[in-house]
ROFI-436365 format. One record per residue: residue in one letter; residue number from 1; x, y, z of N, C-alpha, C, O, CB in turn. Coordinates in steps of 0.05 Angstrom, whole numbers. Glycine has a CB too. Example, Ala and Ser with C-alpha at 12.3 -4.5 7.8 and 13.67 -1.06 7.14 Angstrom:
2
+----+-----+--------+--------+--------+--------+--------+--------+--------+--------+--------+--------+--------+--------+--------+--------+--------+
| aa |   i |   n.px |   n.py |   n.pz |  ca.px |  ca.py |  ca.pz |   c.px |   c.py |   c.pz |   o.px |   o.py |   o.pz |  cb.px |  cb.py |  cb.pz |
+----+-----+--------+--------+--------+--------+--------+--------+--------+--------+--------+--------+--------+--------+--------+--------+--------+
|  a |   1 |    264 |   -114 |    156 |    246 |    -90 |    156 |    264 |    -66 |    156 |    285 |    -66 |    169 |    226 |    -89 |    181 |
|  s |   2 |    257 |    -45 |    142 |    273 |    -21 |    143 |    258 |      1 |    157 |    268 |     23 |    161 |    282 |    -12 |    114 |
+----+-----+--------+--------+--------+--------+--------+--------+--------+--------+--------+--------+--------+--------+--------+--------+--------+
This chain:
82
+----+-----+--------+--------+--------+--------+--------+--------+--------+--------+--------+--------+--------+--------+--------+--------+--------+
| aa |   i |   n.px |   n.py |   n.pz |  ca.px |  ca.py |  ca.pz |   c.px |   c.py |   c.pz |   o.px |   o.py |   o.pz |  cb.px |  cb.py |  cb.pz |
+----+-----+--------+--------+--------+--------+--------+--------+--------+--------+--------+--------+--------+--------+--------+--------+--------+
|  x |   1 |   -592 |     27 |   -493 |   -620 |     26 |   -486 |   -626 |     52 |   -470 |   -609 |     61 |   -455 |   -627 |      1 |   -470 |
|  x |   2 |   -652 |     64 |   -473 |   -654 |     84 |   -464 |   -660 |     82 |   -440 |   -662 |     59 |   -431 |   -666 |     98 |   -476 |
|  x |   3 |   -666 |    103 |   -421 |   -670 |     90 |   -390 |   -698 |     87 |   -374 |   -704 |     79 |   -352 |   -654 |    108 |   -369 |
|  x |   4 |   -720 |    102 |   -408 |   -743 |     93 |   -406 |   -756 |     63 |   -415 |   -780 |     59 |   -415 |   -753 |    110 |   -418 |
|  x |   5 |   -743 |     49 |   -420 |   -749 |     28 |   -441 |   -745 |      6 |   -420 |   -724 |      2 |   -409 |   -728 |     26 |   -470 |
|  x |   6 |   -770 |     -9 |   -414 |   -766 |    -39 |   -405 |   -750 |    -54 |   -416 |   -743 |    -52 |   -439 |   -786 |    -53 |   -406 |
|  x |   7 |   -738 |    -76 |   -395 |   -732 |   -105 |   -409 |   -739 |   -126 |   -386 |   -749 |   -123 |   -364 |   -697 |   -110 |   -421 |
|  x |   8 |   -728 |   -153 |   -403 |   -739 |   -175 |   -390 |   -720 |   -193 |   -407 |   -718 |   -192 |   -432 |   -774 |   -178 |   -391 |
|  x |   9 |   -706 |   -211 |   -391 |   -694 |   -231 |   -398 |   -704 |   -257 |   -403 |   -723 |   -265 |   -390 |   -678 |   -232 |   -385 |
|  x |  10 |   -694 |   -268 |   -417 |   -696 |   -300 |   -422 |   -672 |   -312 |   -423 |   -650 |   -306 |   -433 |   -708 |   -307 |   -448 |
|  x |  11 |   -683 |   -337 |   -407 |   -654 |   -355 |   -404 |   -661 |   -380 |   -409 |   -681 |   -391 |   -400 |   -639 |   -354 |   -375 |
|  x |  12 |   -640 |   -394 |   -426 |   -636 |   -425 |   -432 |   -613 |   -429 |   -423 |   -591 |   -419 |   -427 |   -637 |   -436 |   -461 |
|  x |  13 |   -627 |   -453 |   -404 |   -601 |   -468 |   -383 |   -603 |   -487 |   -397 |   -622 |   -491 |   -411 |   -603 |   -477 |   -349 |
|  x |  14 |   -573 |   -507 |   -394 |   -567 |   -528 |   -399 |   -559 |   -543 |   -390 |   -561 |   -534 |   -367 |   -561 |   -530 |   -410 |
|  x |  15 |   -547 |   -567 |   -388 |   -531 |   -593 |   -377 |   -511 |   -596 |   -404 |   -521 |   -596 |   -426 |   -555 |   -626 |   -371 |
|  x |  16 |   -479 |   -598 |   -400 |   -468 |   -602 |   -426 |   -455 |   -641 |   -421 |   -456 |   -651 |   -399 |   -438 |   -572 |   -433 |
|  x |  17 |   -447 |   -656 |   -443 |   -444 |   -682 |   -434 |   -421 |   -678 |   -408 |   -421 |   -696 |   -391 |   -434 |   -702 |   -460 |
|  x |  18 |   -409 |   -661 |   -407 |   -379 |   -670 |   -388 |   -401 |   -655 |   -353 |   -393 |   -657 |   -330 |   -333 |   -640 |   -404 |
|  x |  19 |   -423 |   -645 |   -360 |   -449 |   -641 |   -335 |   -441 |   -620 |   -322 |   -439 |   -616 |   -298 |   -455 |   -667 |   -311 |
|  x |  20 |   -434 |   -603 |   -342 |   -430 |   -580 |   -338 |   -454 |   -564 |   -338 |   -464 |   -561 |   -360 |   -413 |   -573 |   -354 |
|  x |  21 |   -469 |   -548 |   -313 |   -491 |   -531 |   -324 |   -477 |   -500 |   -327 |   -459 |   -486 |   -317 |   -520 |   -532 |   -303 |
|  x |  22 |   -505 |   -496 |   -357 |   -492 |   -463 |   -374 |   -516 |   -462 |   -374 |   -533 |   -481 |   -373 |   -472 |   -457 |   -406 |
|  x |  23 |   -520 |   -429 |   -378 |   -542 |   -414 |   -390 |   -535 |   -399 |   -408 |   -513 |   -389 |   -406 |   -556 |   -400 |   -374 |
|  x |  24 |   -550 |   -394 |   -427 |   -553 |   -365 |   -452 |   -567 |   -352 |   -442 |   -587 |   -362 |   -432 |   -562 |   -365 |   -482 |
|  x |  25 |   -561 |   -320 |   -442 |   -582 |   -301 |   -436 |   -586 |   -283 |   -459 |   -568 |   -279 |   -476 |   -576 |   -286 |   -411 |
|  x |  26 |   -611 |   -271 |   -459 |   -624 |   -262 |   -485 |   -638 |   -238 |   -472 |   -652 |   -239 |   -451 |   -646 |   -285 |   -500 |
|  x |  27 |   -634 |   -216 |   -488 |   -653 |   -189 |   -466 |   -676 |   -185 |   -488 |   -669 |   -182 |   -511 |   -631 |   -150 |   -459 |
|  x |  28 |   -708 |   -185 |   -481 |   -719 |   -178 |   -500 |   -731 |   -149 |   -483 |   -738 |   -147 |   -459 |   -739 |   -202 |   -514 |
|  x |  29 |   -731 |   -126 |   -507 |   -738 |   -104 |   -499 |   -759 |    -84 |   -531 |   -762 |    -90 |   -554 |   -705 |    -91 |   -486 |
|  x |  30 |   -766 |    -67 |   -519 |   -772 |    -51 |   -547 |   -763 |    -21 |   -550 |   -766 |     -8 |   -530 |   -803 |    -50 |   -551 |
|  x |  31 |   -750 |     -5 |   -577 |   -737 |     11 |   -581 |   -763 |     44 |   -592 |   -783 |     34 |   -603 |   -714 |     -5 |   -601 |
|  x |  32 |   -763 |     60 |   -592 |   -779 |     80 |   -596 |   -783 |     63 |   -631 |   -765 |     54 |   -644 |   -765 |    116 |   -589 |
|  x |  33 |   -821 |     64 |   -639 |   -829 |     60 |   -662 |   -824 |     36 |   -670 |   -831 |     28 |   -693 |   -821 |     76 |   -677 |
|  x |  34 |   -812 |     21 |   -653 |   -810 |     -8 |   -660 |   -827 |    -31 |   -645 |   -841 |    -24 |   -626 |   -782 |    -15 |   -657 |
|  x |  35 |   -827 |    -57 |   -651 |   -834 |    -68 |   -645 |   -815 |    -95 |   -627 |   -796 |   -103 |   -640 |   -846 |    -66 |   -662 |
|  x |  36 |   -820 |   -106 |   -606 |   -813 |   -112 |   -590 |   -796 |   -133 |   -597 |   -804 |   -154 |   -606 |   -830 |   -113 |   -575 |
|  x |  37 |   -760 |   -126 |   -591 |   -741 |   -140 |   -604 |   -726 |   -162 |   -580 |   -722 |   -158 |   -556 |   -719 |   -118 |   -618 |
|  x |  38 |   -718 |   -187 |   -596 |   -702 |   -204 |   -574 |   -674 |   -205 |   -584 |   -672 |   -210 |   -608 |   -714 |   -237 |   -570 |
|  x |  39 |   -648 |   -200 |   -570 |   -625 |   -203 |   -580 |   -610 |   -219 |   -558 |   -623 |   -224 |   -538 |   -614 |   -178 |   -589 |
|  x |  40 |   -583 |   -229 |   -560 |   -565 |   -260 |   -553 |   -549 |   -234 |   -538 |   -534 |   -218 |   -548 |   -544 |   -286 |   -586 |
|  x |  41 |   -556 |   -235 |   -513 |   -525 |   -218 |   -492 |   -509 |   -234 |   -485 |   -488 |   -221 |   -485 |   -529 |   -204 |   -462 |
|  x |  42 |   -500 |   -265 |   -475 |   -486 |   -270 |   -468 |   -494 |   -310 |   -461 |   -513 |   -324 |   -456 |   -481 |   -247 |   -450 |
|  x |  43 |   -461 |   -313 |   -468 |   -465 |   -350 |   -459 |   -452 |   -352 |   -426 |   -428 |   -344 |   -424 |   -439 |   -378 |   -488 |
|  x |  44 |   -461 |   -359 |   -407 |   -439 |   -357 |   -384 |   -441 |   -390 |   -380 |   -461 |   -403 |   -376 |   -447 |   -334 |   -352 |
|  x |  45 |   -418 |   -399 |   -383 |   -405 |   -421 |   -381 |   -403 |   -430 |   -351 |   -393 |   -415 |   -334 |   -380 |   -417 |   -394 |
|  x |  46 |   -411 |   -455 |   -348 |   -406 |   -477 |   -317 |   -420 |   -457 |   -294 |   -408 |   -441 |   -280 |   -362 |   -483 |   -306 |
|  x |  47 |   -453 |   -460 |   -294 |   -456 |   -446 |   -271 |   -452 |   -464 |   -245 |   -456 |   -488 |   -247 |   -482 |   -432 |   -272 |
|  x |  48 |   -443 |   -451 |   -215 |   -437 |   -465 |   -196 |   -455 |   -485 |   -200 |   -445 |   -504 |   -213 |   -438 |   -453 |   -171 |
|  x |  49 |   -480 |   -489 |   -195 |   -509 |   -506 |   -194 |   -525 |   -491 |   -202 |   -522 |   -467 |   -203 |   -522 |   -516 |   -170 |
|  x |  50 |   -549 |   -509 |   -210 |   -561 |   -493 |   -232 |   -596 |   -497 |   -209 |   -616 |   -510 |   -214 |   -556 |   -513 |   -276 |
|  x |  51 |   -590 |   -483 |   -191 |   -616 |   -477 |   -167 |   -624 |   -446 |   -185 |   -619 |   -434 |   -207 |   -601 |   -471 |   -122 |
|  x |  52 |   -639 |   -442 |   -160 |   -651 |   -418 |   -170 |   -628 |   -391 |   -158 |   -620 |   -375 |   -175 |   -686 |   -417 |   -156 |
|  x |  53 |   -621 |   -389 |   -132 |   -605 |   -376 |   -124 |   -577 |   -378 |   -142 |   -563 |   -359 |   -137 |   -605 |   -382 |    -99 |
|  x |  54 |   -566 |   -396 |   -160 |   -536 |   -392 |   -169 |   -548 |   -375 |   -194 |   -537 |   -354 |   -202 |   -513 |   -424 |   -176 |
|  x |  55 |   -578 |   -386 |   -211 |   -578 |   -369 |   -233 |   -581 |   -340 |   -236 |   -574 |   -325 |   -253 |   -591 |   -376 |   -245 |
|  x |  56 |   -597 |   -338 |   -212 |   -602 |   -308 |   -199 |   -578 |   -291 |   -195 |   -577 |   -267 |   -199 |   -615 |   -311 |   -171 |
|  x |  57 |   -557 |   -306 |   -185 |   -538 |   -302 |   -172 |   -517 |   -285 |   -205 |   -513 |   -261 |   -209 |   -528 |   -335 |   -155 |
|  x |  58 |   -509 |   -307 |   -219 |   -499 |   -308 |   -245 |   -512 |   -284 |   -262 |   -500 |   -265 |   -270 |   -505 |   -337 |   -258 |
|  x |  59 |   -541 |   -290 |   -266 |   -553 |   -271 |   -282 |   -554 |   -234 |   -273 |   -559 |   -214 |   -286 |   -580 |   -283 |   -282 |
|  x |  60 |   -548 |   -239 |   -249 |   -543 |   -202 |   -235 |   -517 |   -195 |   -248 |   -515 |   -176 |   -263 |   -537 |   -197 |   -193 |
|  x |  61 |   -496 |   -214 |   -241 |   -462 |   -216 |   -251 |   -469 |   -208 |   -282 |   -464 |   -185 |   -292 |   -444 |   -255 |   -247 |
|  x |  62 |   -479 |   -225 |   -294 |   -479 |   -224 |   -331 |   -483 |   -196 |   -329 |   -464 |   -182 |   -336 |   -507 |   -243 |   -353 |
|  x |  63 |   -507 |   -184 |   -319 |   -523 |   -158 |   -328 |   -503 |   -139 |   -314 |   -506 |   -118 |   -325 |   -559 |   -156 |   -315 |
|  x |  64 |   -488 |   -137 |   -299 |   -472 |   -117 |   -285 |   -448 |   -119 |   -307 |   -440 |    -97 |   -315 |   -464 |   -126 |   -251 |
|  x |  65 |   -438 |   -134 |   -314 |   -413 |   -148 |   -331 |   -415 |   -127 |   -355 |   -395 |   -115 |   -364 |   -418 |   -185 |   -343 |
|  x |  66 |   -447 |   -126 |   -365 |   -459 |   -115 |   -392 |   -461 |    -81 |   -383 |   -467 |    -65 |   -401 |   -495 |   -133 |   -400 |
|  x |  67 |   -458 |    -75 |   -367 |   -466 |    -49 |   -362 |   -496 |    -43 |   -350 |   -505 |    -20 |   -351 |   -463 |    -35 |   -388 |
|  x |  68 |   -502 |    -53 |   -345 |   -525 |    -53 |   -330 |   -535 |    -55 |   -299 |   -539 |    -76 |   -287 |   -534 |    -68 |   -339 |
|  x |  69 |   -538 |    -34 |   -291 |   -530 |    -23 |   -253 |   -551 |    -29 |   -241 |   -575 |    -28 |   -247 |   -526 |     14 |   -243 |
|  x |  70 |   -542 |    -36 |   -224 |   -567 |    -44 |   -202 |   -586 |    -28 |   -200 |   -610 |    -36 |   -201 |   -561 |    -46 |   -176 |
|  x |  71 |   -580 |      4 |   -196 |   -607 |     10 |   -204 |   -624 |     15 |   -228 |   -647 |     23 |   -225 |   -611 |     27 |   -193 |
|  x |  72 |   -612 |     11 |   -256 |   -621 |      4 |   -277 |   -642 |    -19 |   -269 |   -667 |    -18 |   -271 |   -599 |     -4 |   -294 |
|  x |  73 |   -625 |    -41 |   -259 |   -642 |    -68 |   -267 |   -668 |    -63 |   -248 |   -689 |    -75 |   -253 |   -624 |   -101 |   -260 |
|  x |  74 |   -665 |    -45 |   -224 |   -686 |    -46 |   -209 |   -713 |    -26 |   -216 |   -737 |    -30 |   -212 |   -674 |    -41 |   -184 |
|  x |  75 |   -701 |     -5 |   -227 |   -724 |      7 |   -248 |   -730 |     -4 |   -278 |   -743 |     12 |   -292 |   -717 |     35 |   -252 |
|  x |  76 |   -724 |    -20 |   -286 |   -724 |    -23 |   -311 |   -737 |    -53 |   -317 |   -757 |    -55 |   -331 |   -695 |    -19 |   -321 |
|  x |  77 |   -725 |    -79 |   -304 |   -726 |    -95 |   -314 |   -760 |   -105 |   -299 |   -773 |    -97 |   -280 |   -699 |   -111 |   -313 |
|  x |  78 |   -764 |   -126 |   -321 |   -796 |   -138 |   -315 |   -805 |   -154 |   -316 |   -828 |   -155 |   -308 |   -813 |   -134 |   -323 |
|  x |  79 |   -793 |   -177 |   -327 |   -798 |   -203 |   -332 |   -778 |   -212 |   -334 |   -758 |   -199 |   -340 |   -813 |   -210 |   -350 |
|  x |  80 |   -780 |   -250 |   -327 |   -756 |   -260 |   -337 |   -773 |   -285 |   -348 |   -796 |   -289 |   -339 |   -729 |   -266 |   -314 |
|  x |  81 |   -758 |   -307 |   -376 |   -776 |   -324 |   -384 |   -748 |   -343 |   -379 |   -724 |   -337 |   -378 |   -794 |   -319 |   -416 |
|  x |  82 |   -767 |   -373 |   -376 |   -741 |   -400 |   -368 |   -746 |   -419 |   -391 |   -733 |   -440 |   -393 |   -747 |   -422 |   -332 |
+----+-----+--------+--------+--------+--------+--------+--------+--------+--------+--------+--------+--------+--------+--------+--------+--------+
């Protein structure tokens, strides 16, 4: 991704039967001449609790994990959808 280009994540949390909470995270962004794409970055499995602070918490981890630096995410990112 270039280092002009917004993004904005989306996340689906879950409950699994054994009550385990997970999220999928999804980065949607747009590429020069295109139109605004969503793609699957990552499943992170058993979050501590699923508050607002552990997903926050998790979702910095995912995006650092992915290559994505803190000050990337702090110039770059712009939304998040739940």
């Amino acid at each position: 991704m270039s280092n002009k280009h917004k993004f904005a994540v989306l996340i689906d949390e879950s409950t699994t039967i054994s009550k385990s909470a997970t999220m999928i995270l999804y980065i949607r962004t747009s590429f020069d001449g295109m139109q605004h794409v969503t793609f699957f970055l990552d499943l992170h499995v058993e979050l501590q609790c699923s508050n607002a602070a552990s997903i926050t918490l998790s979702l910095l981890q995912c995006l650092n994990k992915h290559g994505f630096s803190d000050e990337f995410i702090k110039e770059h990112f712009v939304g998040i959808g739940v």
